[in-house]
C-alpha positions as CSV (number, residue, x, y, z in Angstrom):
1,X,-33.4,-14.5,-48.8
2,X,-30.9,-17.3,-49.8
3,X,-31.4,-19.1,-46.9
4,X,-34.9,-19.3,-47.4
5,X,-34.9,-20.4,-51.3
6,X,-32.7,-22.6,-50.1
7,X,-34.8,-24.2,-47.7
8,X,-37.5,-24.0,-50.5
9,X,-35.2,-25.9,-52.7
10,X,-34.5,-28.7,-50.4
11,X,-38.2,-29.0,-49.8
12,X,-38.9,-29.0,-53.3
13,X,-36.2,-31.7,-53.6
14,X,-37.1,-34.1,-50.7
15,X,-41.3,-33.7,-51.9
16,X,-40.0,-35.2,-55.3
17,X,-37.8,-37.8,-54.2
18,X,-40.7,-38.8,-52.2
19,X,-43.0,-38.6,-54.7
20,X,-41.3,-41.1,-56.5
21,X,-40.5,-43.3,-54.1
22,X,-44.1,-43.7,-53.4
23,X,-45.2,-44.4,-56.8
24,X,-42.0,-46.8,-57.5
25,X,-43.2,-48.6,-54.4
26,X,-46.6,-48.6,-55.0
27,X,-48.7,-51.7,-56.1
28,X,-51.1,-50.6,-58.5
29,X,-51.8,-47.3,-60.8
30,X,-55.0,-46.7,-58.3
31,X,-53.0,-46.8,-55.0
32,X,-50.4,-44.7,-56.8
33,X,-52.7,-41.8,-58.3
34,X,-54.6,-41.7,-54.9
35,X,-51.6,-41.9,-52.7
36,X,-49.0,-39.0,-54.8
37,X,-51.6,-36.0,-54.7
38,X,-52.6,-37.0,-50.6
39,X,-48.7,-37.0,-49.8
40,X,-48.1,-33.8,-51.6
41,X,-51.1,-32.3,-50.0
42,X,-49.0,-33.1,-46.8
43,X,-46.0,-31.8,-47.8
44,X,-47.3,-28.4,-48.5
45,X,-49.3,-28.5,-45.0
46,X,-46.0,-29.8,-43.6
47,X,-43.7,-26.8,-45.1
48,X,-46.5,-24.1,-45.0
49,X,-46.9,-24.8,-41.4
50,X,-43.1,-24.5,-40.3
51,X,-42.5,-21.3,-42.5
52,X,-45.7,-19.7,-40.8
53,X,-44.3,-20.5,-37.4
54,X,-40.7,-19.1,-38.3
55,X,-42.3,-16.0,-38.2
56,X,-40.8,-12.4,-39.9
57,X,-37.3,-11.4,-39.7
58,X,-36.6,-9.0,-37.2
59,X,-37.0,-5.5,-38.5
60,X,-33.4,-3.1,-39.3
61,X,-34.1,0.2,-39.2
62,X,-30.3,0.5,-40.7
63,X,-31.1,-1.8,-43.1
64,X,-34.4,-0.1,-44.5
65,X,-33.0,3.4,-44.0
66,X,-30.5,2.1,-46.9
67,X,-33.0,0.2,-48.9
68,X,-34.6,3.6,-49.5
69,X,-32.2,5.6,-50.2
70,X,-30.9,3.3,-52.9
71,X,-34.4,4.1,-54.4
72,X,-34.0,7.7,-53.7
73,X,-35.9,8.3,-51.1
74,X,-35.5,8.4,-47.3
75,X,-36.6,5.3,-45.2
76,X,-38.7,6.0,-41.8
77,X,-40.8,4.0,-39.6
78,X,-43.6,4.8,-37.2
79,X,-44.9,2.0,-34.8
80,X,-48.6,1.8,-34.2
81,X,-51.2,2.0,-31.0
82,X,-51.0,-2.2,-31.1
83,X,-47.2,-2.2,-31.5
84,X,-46.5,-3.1,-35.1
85,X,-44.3,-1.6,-37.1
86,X,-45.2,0.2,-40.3
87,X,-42.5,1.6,-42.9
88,X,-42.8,4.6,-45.5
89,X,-40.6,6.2,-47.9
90,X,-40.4,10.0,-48.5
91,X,-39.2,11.4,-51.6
92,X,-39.4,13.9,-53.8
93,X,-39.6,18.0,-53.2
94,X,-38.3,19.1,-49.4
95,X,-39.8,22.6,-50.2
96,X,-41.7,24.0,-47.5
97,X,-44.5,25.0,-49.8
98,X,-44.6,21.3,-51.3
99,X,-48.1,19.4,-52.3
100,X,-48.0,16.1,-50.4
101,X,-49.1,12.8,-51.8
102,X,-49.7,10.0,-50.4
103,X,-48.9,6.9,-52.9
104,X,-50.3,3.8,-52.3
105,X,-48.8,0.7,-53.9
106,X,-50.7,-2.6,-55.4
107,X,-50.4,-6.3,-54.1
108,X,-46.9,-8.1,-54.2
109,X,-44.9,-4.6,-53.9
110,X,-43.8,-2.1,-51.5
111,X,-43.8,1.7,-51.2
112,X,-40.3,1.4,-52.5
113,X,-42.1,1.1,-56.3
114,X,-43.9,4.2,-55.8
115,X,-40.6,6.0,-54.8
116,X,-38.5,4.6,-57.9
117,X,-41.4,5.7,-59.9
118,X,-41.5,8.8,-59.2
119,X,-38.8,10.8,-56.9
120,X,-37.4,12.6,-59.4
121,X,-40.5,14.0,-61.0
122,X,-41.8,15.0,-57.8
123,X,-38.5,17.1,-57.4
124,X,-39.9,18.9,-60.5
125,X,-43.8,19.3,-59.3
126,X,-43.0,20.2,-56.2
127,X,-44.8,17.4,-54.8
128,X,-43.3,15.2,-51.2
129,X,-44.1,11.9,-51.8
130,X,-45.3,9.7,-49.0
131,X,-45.5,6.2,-49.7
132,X,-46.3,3.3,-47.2
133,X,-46.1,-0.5,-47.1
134,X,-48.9,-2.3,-45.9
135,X,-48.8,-4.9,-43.2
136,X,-47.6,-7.8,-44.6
137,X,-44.7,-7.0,-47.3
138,X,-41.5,-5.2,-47.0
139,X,-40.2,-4.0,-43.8
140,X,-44.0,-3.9,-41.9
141,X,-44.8,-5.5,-39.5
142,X,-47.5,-8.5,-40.3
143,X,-51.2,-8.0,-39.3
144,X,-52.7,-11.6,-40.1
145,X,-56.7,-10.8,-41.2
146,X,-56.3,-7.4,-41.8
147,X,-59.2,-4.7,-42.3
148,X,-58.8,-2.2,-45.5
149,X,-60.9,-0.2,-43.6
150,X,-58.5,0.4,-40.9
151,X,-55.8,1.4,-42.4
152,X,-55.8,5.2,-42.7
153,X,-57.1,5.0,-38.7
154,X,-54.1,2.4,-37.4
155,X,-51.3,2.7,-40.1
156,X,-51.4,6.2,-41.9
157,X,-52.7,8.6,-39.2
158,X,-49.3,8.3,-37.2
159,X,-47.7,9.0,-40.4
160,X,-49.2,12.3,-41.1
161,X,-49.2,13.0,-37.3
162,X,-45.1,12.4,-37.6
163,X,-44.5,14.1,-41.1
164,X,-46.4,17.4,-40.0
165,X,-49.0,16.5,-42.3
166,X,-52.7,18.1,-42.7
167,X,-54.1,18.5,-45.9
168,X,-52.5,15.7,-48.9
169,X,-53.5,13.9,-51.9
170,X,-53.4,10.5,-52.4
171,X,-53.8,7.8,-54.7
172,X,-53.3,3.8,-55.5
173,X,-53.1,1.5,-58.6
174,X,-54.8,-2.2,-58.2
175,X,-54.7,-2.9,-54.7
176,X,-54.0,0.8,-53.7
177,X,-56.8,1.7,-55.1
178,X,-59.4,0.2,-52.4
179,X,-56.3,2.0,-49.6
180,X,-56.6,5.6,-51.8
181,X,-60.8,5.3,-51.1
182,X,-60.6,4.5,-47.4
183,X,-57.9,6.9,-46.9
184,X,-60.1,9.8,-48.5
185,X,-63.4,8.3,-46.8
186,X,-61.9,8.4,-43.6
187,X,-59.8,11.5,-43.6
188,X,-63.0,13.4,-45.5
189,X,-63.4,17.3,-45.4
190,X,-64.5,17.6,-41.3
191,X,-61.6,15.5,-40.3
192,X,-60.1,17.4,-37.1
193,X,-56.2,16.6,-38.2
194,X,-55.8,15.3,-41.3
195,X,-57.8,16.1,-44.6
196,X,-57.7,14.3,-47.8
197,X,-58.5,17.1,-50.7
198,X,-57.5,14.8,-54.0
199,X,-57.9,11.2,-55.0
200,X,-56.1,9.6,-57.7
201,X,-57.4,6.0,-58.8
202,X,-55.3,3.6,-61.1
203,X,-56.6,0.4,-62.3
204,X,-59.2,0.3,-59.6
205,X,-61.5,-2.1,-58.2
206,X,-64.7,-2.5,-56.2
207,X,-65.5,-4.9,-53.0
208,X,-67.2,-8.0,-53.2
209,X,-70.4,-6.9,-51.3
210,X,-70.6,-4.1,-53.7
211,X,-70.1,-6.0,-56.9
212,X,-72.6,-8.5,-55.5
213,X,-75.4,-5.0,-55.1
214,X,-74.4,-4.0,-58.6
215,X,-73.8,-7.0,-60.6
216,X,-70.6,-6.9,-61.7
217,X,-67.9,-9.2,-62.0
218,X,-65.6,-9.3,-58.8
219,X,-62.3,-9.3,-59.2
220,X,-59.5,-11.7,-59.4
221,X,-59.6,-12.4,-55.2
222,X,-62.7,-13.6,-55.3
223,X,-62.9,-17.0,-56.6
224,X,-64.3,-19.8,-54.9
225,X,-60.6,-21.0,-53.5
226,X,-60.2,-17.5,-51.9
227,X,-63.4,-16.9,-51.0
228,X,-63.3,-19.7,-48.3
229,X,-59.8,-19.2,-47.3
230,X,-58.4,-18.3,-44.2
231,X,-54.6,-18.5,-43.7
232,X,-55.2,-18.2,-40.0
233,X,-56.3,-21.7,-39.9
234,X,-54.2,-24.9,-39.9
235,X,-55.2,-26.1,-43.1
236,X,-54.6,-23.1,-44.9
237,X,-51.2,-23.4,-44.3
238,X,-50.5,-23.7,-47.9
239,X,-50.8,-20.2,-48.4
240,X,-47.5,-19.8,-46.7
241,X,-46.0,-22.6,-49.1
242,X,-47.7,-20.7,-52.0
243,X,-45.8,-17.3,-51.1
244,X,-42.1,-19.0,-50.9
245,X,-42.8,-20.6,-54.3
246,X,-43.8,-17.8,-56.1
247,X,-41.3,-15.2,-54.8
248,X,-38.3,-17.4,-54.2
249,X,-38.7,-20.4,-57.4
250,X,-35.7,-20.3,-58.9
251,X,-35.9,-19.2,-62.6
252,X,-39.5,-18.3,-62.3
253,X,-39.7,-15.6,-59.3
254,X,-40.8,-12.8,-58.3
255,X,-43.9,-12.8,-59.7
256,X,-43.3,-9.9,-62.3
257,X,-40.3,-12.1,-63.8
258,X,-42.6,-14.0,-66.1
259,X,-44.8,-10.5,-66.2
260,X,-43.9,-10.4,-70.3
261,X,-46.1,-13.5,-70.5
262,X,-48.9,-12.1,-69.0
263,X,-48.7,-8.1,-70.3
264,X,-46.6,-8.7,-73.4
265,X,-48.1,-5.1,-75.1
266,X,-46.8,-3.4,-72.0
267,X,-43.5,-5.5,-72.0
268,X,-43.1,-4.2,-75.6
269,X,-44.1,-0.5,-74.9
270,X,-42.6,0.6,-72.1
271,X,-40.0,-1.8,-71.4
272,X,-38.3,-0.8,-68.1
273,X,-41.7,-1.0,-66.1
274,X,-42.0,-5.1,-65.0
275,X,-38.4,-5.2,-64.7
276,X,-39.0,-2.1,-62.0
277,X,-41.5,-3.8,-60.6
278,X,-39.9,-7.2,-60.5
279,X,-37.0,-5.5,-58.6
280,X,-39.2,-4.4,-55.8
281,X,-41.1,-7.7,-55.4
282,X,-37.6,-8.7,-54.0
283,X,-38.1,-5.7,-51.3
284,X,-41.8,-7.7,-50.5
285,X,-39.6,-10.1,-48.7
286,X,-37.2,-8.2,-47.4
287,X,-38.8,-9.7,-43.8
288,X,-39.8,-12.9,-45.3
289,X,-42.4,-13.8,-47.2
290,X,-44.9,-15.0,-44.7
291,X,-46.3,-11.6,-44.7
292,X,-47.7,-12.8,-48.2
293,X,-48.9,-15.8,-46.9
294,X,-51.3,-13.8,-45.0
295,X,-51.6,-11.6,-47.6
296,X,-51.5,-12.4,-51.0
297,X,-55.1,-14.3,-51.1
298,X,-56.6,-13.8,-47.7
299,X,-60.0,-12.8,-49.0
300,X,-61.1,-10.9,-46.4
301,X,-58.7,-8.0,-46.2
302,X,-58.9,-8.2,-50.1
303,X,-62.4,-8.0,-51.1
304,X,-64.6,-6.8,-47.8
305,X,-63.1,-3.7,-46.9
306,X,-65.2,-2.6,-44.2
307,X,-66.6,0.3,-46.1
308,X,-68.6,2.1,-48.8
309,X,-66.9,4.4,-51.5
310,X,-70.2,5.9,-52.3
311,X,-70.0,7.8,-48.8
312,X,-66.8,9.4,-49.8
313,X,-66.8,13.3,-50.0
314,X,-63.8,14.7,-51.7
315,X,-64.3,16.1,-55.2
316,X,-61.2,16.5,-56.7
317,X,-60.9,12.8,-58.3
318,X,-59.0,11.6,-60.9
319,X,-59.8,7.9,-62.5
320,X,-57.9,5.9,-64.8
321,X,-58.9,2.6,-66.0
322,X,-58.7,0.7,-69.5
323,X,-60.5,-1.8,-71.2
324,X,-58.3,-4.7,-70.5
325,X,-57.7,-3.9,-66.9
326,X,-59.0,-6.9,-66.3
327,X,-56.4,-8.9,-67.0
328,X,-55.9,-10.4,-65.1
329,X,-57.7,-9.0,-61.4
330,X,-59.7,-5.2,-62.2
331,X,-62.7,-5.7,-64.4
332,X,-63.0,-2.3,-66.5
333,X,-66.3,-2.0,-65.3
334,X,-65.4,-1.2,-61.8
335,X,-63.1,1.8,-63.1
336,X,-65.8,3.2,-65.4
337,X,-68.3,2.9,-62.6
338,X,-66.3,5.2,-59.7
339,X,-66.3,8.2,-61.7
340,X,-69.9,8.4,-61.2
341,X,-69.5,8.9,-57.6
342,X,-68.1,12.2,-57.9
């Protein structure tokens, strides 16, 4: 992690130097408005470039195994049919006769939030928490142009296959949520393994194709920068320049850091909760951050999903969602809306 701010730092330093060079240089206010914004275009292009090609880290099963327990929870790791790597934190009661949840976490976090949330109120329910990462942040593996859809099929099914696990709740807050619903549309009541029997929604929101049917506001992926963005491609290279900045900026990173700004109601009321989740935006990198290149607004995997709530069958359902959830990415709409399905 230091290395890479400090690589950020230097590029942040030689892009300004440049900068104005150019404009000191420059013959005419013309030449020099035209010719800053093309050469910092560049430099992004340049830096997102070689910090996609750097790849991840290589994955430390040691070093993850002590990540989570410092949250209190113990780290594990399955790898998958195509060979990538997926972490999960379980916490919580060890009883045999223990309710399992799976707990799926929002954008720019890890499973590692849902475990410092709640490990030792699990202990008390008699609940084992499960809680995955997702491709792209913490210790998983990448998966550039992922499928929502997919997920419970190619990430959690080997989970519950290596925690003994049939029948489980689970649920998600912002990004989770869309996870929580495939999860319980794909493992539905004739599943032959696993069975999904409870569905917890926090902060929810709805896909882009079904916004589109229903006419509602989509949420904060979809706007027209997003929408035709592809980090795949060469000139969407920026992405990966966006993801250092905003999780390694000094003074302004991670994300949740400035989260008083944006929530300051919550910042006053419950106090301890950004600084939680500022902490584990830390763990997002823990790999490198160009899992959130791909990740953070790749509009596909964000607002397509692959599938339709409405075909969901489990009944025991639990929505929350408030009026200013849409603040700044979950119009309330969406979370008064799913409750209607079931």
């Amino acid at each position: 992690r230091t290395a890479f701010k400090r690589g950020l730092v230097t590029w942040l330093g030689l892009t300004t130097i440049s900068l104005v060079a150019l404009v000191k240089r420059t013959d005419g206010l013309l030449k020099a408005l035209l010719g800053g914004p093309a050469l910092l275009c560049a430099s992004v292009l340049v830096y997102g470039t070689y910090r996609k090609e750097r790849g991840q880290l290589p994955f430390s099963e040691d070093e993850q195994r002590a990540s989570a327990e410092r949250l209190g929870g113990f780290g594990r790791h399955v790898t998958t049919k195509d060979g990538r790597v997926v972490e999960y934190l379980v916490y919580g009661s060890n009883r045999e006769d223990a309710t399992v949840m799976v707990q799926m976490h929002g954008a720019t976090s890890t499973g590692g939030l849902m475990c410092t949330w709640n490990a030792e109120m699990f202990k008390h329910l008699n609940i084992r928490g499960i809680a995955p990462t997702m491709p792209n942040s913490g210790y998983s593996d990448i998966q550039p142009d992922r499928r929502i859809a997919n997920f419970p099929r190619d990430d959690l099914a080997p989970i519950l296959w290596a925690e003994g696990v049939d029948e489980f709740l689970v649920d998600g807050h912002s990004l989770g949520t869309s996870h929580a619903l495939a999860v319980a549309w794909y493992f539905g009541p004739n599943h032959a393994e696993h069975r999904c029997i409870g569905l917890g929604l926090n902060c929810p929101y709805l896909s882009t194709p079904l916004c589109d049917e229903l006419g509602f506001r989509c949420d904060a992926d979809d706007l027209f920068l997003v929408r035709n963005n592809d980090p795949r491609e060469w000139h969407a290279a920026w992405n990966f320049t966006l993801a250092d900045v905003t999780n390694l900026l000094p003074f302004a990173s991670p994300p949740m850091a400035i989260g008083h700004m944006i929530w300051p109601k919550l910042a006053e009321e419950r106090p301890w909760v950004l600084p939680m989740v500022a902490e584990d935006q830390k763990r997002t990198g823990a790999r490198g951050y160009v899992g959130q290149g791909y990740e953070m607004t790749c509009y596909a995997t964000n607002t397509l999903w692959g599938f339709d709530p409405r075909h969901i069958r489990t009944k025991h359902v639990a929505v929350w969602w408030a009026h200013d959830d849409g603040s700044p990415g979950c119009p309330p709409e969406h979370g008064k809306w799913l409750p209607g399905l079931f």
